[in-house]
C-alpha positions as CSV (number, residue, x, y, z in Angstrom):
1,X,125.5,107.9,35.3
2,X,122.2,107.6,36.6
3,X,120.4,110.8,37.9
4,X,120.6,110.1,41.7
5,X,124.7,109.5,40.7
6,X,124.9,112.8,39.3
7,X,123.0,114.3,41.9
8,X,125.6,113.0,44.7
9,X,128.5,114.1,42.8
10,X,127.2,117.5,43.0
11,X,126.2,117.4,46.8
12,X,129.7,116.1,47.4
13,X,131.5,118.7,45.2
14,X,129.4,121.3,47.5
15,X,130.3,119.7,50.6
16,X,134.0,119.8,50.0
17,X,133.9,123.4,48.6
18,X,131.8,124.6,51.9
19,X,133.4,122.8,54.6
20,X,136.2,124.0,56.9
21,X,139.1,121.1,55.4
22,X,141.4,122.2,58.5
23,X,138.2,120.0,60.2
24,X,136.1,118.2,57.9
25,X,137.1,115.7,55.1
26,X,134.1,114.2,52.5
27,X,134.3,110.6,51.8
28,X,133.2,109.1,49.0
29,X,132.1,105.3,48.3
30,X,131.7,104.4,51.5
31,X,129.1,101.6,53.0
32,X,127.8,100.7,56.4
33,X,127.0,97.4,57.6
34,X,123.8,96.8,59.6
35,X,123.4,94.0,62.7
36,X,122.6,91.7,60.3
37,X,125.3,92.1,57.8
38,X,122.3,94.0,55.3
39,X,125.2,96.7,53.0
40,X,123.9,100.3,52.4
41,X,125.8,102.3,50.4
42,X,126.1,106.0,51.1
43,X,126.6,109.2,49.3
44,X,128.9,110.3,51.8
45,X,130.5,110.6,54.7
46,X,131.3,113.8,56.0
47,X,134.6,113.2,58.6
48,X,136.5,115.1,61.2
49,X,140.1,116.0,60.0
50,X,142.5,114.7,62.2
51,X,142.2,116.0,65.7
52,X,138.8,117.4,65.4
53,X,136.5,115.5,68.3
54,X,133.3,115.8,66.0
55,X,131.7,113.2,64.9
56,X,131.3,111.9,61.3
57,X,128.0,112.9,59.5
58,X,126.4,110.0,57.5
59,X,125.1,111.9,53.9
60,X,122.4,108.7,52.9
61,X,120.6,109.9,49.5
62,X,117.6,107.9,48.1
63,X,114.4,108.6,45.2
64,X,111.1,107.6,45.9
65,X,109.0,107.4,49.7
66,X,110.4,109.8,52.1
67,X,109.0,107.5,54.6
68,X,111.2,104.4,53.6
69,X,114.4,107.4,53.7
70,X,113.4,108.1,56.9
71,X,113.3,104.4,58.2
72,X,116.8,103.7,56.4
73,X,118.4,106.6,58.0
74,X,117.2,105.6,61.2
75,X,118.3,102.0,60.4
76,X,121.7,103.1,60.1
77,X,121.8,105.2,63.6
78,X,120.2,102.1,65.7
79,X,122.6,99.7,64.5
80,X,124.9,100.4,61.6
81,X,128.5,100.8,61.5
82,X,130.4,102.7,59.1
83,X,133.5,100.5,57.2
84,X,136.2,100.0,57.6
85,X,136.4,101.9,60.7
86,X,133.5,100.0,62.4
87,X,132.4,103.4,63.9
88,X,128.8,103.2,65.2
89,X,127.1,106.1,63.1
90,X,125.3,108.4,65.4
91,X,124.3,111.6,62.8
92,X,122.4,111.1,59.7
93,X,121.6,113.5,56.8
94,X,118.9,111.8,55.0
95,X,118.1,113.2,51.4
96,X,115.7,113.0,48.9
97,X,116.8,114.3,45.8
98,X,114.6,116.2,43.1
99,X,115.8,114.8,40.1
100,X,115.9,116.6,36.8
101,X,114.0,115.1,33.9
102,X,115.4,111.9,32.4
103,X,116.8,113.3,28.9
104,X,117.6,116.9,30.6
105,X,119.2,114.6,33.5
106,X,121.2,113.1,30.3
107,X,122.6,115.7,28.3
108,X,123.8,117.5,31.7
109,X,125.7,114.2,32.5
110,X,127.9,114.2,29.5
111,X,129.3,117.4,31.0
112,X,130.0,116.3,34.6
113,X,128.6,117.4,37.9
114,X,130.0,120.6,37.6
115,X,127.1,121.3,35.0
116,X,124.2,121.0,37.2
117,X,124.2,124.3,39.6
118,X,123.9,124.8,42.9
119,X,120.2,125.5,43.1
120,X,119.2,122.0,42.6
121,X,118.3,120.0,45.6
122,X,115.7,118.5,47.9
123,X,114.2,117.7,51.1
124,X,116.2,116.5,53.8
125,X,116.0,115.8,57.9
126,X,119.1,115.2,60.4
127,X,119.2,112.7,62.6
128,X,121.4,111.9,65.9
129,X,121.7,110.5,68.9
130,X,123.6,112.4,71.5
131,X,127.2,111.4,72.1
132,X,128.8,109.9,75.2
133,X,128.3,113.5,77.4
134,X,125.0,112.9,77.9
135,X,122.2,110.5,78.0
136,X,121.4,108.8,74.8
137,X,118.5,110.6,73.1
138,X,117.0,111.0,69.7
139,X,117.3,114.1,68.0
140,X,115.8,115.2,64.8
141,X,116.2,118.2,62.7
142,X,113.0,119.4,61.7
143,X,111.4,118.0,64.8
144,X,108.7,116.2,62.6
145,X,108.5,116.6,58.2
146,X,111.3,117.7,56.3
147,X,113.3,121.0,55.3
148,X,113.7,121.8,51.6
149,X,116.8,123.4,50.4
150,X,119.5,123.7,47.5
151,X,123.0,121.6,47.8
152,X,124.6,124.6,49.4
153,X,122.0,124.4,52.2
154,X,122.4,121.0,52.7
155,X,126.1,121.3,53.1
156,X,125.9,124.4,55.1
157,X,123.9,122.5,57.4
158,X,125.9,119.1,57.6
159,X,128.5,121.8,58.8
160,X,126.4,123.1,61.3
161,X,125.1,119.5,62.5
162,X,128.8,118.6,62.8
163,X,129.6,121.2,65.6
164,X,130.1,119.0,69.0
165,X,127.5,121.3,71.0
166,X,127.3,118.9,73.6
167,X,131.3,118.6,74.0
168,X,130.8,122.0,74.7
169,X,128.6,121.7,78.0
170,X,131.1,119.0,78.8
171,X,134.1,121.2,78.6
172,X,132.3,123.9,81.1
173,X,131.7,120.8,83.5
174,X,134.8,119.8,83.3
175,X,136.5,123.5,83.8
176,X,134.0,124.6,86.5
177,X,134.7,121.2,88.4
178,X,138.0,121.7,88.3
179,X,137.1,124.6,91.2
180,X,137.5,124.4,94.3
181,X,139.1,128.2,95.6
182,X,137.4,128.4,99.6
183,X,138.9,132.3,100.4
184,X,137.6,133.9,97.5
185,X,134.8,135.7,99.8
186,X,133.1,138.8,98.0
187,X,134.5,140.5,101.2
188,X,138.1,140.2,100.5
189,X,140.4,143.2,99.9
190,X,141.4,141.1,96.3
191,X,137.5,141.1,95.9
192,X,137.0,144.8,96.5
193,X,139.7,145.5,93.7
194,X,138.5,142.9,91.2
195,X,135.4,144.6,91.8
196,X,136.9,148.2,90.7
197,X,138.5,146.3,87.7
198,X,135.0,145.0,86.3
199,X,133.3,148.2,87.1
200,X,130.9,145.8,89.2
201,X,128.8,145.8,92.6
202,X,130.9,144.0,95.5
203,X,128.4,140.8,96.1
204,X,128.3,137.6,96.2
205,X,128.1,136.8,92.5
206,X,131.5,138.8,92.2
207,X,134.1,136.0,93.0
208,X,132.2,133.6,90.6
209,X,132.6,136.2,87.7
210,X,136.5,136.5,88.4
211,X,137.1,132.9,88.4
212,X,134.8,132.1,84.9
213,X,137.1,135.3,83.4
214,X,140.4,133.6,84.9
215,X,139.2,130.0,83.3
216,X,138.3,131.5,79.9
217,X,142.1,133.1,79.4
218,X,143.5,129.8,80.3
219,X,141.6,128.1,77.8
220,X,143.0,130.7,75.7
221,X,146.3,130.4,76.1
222,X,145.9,126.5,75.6
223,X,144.0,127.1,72.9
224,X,147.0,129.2,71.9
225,X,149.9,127.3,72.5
226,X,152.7,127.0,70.4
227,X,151.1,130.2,68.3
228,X,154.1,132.5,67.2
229,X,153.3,136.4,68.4
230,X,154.3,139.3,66.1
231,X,157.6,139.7,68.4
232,X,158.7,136.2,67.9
233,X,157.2,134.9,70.9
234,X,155.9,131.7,71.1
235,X,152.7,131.1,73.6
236,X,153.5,128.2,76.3
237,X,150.8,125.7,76.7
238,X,149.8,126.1,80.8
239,X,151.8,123.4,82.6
240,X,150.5,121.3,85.7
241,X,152.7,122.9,88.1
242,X,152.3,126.4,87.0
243,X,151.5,129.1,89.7
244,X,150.3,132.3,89.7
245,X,153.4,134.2,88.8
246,X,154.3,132.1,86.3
247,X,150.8,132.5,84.4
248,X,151.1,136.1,85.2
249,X,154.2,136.4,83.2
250,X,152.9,134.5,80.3
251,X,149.9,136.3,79.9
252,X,151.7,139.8,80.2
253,X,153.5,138.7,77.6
254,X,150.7,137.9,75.6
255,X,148.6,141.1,76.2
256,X,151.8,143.1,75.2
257,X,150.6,142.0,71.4
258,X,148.0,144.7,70.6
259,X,145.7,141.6,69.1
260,X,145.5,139.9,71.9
261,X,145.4,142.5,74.8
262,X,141.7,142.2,75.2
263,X,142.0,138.6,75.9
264,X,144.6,138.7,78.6
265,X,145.0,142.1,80.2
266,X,141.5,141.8,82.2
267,X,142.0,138.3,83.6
268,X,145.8,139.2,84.4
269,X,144.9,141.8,86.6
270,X,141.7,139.6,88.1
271,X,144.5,137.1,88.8
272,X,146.5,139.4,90.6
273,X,143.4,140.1,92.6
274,X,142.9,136.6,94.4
275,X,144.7,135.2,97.3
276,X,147.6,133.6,96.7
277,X,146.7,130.5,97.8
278,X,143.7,130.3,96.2
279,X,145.5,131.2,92.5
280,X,147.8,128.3,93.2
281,X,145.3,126.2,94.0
282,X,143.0,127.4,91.0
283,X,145.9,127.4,88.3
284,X,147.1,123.5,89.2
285,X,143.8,122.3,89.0
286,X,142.4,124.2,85.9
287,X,145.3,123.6,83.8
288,X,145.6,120.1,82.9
289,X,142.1,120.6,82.1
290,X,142.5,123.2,79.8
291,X,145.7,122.3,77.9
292,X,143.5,119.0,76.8
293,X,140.2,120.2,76.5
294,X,142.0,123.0,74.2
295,X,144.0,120.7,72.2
296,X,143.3,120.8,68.3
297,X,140.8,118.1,69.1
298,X,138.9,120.4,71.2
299,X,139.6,123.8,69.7
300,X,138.3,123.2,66.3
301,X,134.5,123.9,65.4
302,X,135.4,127.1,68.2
303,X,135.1,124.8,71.3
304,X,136.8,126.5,73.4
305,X,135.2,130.5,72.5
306,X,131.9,128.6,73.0
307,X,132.6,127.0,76.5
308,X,134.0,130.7,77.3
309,X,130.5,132.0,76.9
310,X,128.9,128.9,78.7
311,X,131.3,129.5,81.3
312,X,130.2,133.5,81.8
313,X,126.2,132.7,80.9
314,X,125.5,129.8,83.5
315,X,128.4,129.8,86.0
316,X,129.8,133.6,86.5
317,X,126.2,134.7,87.8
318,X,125.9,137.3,84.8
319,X,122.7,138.6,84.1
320,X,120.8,136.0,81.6
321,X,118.7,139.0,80.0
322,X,121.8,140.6,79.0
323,X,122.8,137.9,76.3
324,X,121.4,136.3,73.1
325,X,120.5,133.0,72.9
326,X,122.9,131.1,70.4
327,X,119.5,130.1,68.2
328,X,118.4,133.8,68.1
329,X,121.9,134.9,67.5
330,X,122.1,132.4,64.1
331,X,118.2,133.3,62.9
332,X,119.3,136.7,63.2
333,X,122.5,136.4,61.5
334,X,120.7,134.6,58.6
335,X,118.7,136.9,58.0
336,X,121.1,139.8,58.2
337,X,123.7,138.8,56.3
338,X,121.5,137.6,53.3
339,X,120.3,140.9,53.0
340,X,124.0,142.5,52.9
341,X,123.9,141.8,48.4
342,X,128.3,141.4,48.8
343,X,130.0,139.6,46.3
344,X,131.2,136.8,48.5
345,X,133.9,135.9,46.5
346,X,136.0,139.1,46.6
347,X,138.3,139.3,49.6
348,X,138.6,143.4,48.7
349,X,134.8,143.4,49.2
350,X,134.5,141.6,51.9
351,X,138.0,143.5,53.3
352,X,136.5,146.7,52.8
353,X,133.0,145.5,54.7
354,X,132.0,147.1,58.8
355,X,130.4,144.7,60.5
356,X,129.6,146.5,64.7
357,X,127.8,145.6,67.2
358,X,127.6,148.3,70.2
359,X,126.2,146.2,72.8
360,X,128.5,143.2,72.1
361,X,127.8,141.0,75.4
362,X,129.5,138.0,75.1
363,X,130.0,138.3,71.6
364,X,127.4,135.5,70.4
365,X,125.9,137.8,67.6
366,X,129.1,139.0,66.3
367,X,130.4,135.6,65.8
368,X,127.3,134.5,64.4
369,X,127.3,136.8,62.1
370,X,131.0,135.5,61.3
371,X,129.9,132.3,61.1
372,X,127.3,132.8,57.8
373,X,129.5,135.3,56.0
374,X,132.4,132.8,56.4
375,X,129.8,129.9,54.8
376,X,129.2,132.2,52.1
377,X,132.7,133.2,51.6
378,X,133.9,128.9,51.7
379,X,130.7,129.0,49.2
380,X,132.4,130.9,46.6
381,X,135.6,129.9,46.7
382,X,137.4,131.8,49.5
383,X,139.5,130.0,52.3
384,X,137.8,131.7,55.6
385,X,140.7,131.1,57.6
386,X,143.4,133.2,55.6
387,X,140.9,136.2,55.1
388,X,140.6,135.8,59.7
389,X,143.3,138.0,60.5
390,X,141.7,140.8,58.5
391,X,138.0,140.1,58.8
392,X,139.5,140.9,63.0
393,X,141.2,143.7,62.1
394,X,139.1,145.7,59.8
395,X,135.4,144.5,59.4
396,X,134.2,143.1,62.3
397,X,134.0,145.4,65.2
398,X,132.6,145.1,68.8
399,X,132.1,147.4,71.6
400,X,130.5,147.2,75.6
401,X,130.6,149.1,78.9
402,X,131.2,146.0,80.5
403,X,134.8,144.6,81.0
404,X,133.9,141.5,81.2
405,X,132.2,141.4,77.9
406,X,135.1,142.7,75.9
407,X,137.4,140.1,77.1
408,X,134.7,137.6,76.2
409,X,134.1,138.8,72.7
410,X,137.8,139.0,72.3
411,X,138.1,135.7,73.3
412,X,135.4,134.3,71.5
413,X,136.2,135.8,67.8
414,X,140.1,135.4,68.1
415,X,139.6,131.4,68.8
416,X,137.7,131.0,65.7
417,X,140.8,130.1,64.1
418,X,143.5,130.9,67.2
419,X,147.1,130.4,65.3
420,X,145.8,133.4,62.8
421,X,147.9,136.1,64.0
422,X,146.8,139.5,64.7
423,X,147.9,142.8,64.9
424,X,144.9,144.5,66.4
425,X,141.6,143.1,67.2
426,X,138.4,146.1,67.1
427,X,136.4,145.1,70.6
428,X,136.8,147.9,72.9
429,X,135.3,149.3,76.0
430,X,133.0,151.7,74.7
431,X,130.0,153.6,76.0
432,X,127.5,154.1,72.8
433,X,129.9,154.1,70.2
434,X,132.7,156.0,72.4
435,X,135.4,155.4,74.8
436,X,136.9,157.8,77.5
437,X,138.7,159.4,75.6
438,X,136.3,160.2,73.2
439,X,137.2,158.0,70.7
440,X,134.0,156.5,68.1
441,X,134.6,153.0,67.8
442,X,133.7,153.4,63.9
443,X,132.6,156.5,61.8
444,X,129.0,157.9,60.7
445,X,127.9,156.5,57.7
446,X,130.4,153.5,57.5
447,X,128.5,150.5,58.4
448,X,127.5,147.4,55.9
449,X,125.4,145.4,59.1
450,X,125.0,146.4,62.8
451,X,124.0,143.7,65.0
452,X,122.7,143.8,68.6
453,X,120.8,143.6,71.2
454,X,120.3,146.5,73.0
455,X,120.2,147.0,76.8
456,X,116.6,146.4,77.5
457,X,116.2,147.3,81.5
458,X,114.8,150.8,80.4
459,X,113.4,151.9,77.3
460,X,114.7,155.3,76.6
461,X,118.1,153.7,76.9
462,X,117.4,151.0,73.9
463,X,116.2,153.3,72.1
464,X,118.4,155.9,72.4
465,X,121.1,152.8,71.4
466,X,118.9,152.0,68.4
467,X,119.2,155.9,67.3
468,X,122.8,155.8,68.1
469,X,123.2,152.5,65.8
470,X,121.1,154.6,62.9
471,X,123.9,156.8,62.6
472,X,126.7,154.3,61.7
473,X,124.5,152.4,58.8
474,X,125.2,153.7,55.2
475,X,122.6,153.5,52.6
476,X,122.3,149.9,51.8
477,X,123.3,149.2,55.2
478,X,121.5,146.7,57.0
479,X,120.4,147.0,61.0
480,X,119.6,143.5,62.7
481,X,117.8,144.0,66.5
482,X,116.9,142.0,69.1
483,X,114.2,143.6,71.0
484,X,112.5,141.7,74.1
485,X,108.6,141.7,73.7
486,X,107.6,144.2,76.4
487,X,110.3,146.8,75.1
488,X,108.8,146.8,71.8
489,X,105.0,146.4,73.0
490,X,105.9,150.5,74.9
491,X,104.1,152.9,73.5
492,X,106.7,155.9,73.3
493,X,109.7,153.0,72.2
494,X,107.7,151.6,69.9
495,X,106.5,154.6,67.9
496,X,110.2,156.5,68.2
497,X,111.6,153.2,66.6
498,X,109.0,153.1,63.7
499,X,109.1,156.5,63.0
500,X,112.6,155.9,62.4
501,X,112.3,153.3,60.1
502,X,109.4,154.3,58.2
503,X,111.8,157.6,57.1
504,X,115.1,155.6,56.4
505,X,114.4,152.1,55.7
506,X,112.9,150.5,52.9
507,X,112.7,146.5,53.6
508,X,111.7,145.3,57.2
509,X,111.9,141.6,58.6
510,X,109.9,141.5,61.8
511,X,109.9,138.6,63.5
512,X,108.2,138.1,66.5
513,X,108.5,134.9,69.3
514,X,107.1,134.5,72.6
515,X,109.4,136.1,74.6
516,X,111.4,138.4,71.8
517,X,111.6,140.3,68.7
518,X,113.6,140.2,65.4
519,X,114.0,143.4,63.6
520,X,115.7,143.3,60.6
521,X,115.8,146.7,58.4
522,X,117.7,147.9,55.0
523,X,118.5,151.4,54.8
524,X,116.7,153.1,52.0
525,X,118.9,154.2,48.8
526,X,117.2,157.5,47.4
527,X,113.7,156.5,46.0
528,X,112.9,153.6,47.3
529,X,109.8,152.8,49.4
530,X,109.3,151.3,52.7
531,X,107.3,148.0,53.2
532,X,107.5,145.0,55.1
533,X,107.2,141.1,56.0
534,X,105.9,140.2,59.2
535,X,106.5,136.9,60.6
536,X,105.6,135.1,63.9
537,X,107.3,131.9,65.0
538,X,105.0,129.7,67.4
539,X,105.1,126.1,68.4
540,X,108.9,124.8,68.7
541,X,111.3,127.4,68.4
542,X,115.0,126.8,67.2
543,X,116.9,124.8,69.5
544,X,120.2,124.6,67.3
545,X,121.9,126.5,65.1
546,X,120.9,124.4,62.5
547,X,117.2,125.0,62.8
548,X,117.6,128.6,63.3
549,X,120.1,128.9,60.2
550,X,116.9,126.9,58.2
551,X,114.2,129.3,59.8
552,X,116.2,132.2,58.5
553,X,116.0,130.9,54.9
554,X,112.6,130.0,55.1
555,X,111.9,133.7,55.9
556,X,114.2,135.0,53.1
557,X,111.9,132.4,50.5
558,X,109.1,133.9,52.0
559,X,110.2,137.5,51.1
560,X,110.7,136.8,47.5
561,X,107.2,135.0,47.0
562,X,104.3,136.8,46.0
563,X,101.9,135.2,48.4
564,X,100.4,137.9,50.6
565,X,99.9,135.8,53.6
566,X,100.2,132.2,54.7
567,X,101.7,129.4,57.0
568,X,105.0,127.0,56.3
569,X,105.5,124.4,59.0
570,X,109.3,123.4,59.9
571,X,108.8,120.4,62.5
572,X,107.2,121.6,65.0
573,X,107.9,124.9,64.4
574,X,105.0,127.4,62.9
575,X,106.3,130.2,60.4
576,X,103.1,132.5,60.1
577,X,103.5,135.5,57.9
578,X,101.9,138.6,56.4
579,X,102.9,140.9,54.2
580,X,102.3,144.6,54.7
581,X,102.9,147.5,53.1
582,X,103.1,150.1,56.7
583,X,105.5,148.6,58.8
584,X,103.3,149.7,62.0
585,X,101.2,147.5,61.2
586,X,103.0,144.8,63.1
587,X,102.3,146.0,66.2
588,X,98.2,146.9,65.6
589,X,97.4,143.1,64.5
590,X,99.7,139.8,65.1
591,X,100.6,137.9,61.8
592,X,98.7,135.4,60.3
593,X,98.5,131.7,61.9
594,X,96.6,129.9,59.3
């Protein structure tokens, strides 16, 4: 087995052990044929399970010139088909190895794939044209150069280049279409009560946010049908000639399951809001829609939680300021959950872990920060989706003064995997950590991460969150911000948050953007010292998850190095850094560009 051969076998072996297999299969030994019959064989092809609407990733490996990889894998996208199947390949993982030494290379062979560990890898790119929702465009992950990682990485990513992101945009197009509800005036007496039900002003936005709340629980229940309750009761797909009483009663039913209550008690009573006519009307267009848009096809990779937050971002006229940006939610997820030091692979760990955010908005950073520990947990061995039930139960825990975003984080968490039962589910309307009746969401001291981005429209407010936050993180806990940059540019905020840290933390990420702020803190164990790593991005930020995901490990490599200053280049994308030993210092100079 030559070293390349031995190389594959172990990128494969971490491909299968990392990916979802409820949607992804890994093919081995297959080939694609070019336009003029020229035969490439590939290292492997990484392939929806059946029913999942992603499409295949292409895994081409090759030694020597990255140039001549590059070219190849772009070969293969232009005009290469995979075989049998004669499916045009459109995504491309190009990788170039770093071989062992020949005689090392040899002895390790004798022993199988399984000898040579995970930390062996190389550089790689992704490649894509979009699919048929949009126009044809070439995409590349970096933007220009190439990312360097282990095999882990590179499966973690293949997983992450997999997700149908623009299937999701087409799903919100194709539910907001759907609408066309001509009596749902903000001036309504149904509008004045939906408007005491969402705690919200009475204008013209209002009717828009009680239809996207309406479509989001019927993509839940499609996303849910067939799914067996705790009572025995099985969840209905939506029918075409369903009315408003009749989704009424389903979704009573559904919110009488303590799990799923958040989901469907909010948008049951919205529905009971609007004018008959305009339910009817609503319900028989939207539910077609939904039931096959939410089939498996569509639910898997989460299609349906993520169209619920497209839905509520750019069509329910919520405020955009209020909500993370999927890219910033993964950087930050990276970067907090690497700094958690959990065994991955012991579910009582992992059971006994807090994971809260107070400000939970649609939910974004919550289920990003799912999203990585579940990688890690697939990484060592653990099947994500048995361990979902609990992780919703016990660890992960959201909170909001807003309706609206309860129901969404709900929604979004519970569709990760939505035939998971659930008993209870820990997203709760809560003002700072406390509900009306008094109630804390979680106890002092308890927390392993909390995540958030605090309200920003006045700064005594995020900061008296941020203070609020302090007092749930244990020692060893990690606190993960997202602070806009004229919030943490004021004086009074600014100094109140780094006092605090400079007492209680010991190891600050700081990464700073054009328009916002990543803080990410440990809490100090007794005797340890504060210090920190600045970092600013410039040039092309993340656009994906995947290149956010890969900005948050070059950070992390950054921490362990000894260099005290410097520049890595991803693409496009500038990672200046510094490190300091006062973390005030962030603020008094910016971090190094060159």
């Amino acid at each position: 087995m030559t070293p390349i051969d031995r190389f594959n076998s172990q990128l494969v072996e971490a491909l299968r052990r990392r990916l979802p297999p409820r949607l992804w299969e890994v093919e081995t030994g297959a080939v694609a044929v070019g336009e003029k019959g020229d035969i490439t064989n590939l290292a492997a092809v990484v392939m929806p399970a059946s029913g999942n609407a992603s499409r295949p990733v292409v895994v081409h490996t090759a030694a020597g010139d990255p140039a001549d990889l590059d070219k190849a894998a772009r070969r293969l996208i232009r005009g290469a088909q995979l075989m049998p199947s004669g499916r045009p390949i459109v995504r491309v993982a190009a990788v170039r190895p770093e071989l062992p030494e020949t005689d090392a290379a040899d002895s390790a062979g004798e022993a199988g794939a399984s000898g040579i560990p995970d930390s062996i890898g190389g550089q790689y790119r992704l490649l894509s044209v979009d699919g048929p929702f949009s126009n044809l465009a070439f995409d590349e992950v970096p933007s220009s150069g190439w990312l360097s990682g282990a095999v882990s990485d590179i499966a973690d990513d293949c997983e992450l280049f997999g997700s149908p992101i623009d299937m999701v945009e087409a799903a919100t197009a194709a539910m907001v279409g759907s609408i066309r509800v001509h009596r749902s005036s903000h001036a309504t007496a149904g509008m004045r009560d939906a408007a005491e039900h969402l705690q919200s002003p009475l204008n013209r936005d209002l009717p828009r946010r009680v239809w996207a709340l309406i479509l989001n629980a019927v993509m839940c229940q499609a996303a849910m049908a067939g799914v067996r309750l705790a009572d025995g009761y099985s969840v209905p797909g939506p029918g075409s000639g369903d009315g408003r009483e009749e989704m009424l009663e389903v979704w009573r039913r559904i919110a009488s399951a303590p799990g799923h209550a958040a989901v469907f008690d909010l948008p049951g009573r919205l529905l009971e809001c609007m004018h008959a006519d305009d339910a009817e009307q609503l319900l028989r267009r939207v539910n077609p829609i939904a039931l096959r848009l939410a089939s498996r096809a569509w639910v898997d990779g989460n299609l349906a939680g993520a169209a619920a937050v497209s839905l509520a971002t750019k069509h329910a006229g919520l405020p955009a300021g209020d909500f993370t940006r999927p890219p910033t939610a993964h950087l930050l997820a990276e970067l907090a959950v690497a700094e958690m030091g959990v065994d991955w692979g012991d579910p009582a760990r992992i059971g006994a872990l807090r994971v809260v955010d107070f400000a939970c908005g649609t939910g974004v950073l919550l289920d990003a920060a799912y999203g990585r520990m579940a990688a890690r947990m697939r990484g060592a061995g653990l099947d994500d989706e048995s361990l979902h039930s609990e992780m919703l139960e016990n660890v992960l825990v959201g909170a909001d003064v807003n309706p609206a975003a309860v129901t969404l984080t709900a929604s979004l968490l519970a569709l990760r995997h939505p035939a998971q039962p659930l008993e209870r589910l820990q997203v709760r309307l809560a003002s700072m950590g406390f509900d009306d009746e008094g109630e804390c969401v979680t106890t002092s001291d308890s927390s392993d991460l909390v995540i958030m981005h605090p309200p920003s429209s006045k700064a005594n407010i995020s900061e008296f969150v941020i203070r609020r936050a302090d007092d749930f993180i244990r020692r060893g806990g990690v606190l993960a911000l997202v602070l806009p940059i004229e919030l943490a540019e004021d004086t009074k905020t600014h100094a109140a948050i780094w006092g605090m840290l400079a007492v209680h933390y010991r190891r600050h990420f700081v990464v700073t953007t054009p328009s916002e702020v990543l803080l990410v803190a440990t809490r100090s164990q007794l005797g340890q010292s504060g210090g920190s790593l600045e970092v600013k991005l410039s040039g092309d930020l993340p656009a994906s998850p995947v290149e956010a995901v890969a900005a948050g490990r070059i950070v992390h490599r950054l921490a362990a190095a000894e260099s005290a200053a410097g520049t890595v280049q991803m693409g496009r994308l500038r990672v200046g850094f510094r490190r300091s030993g006062n973390p005030d210092a962030w603020r008094a100079q910016p971090a190094a560009d060159s």
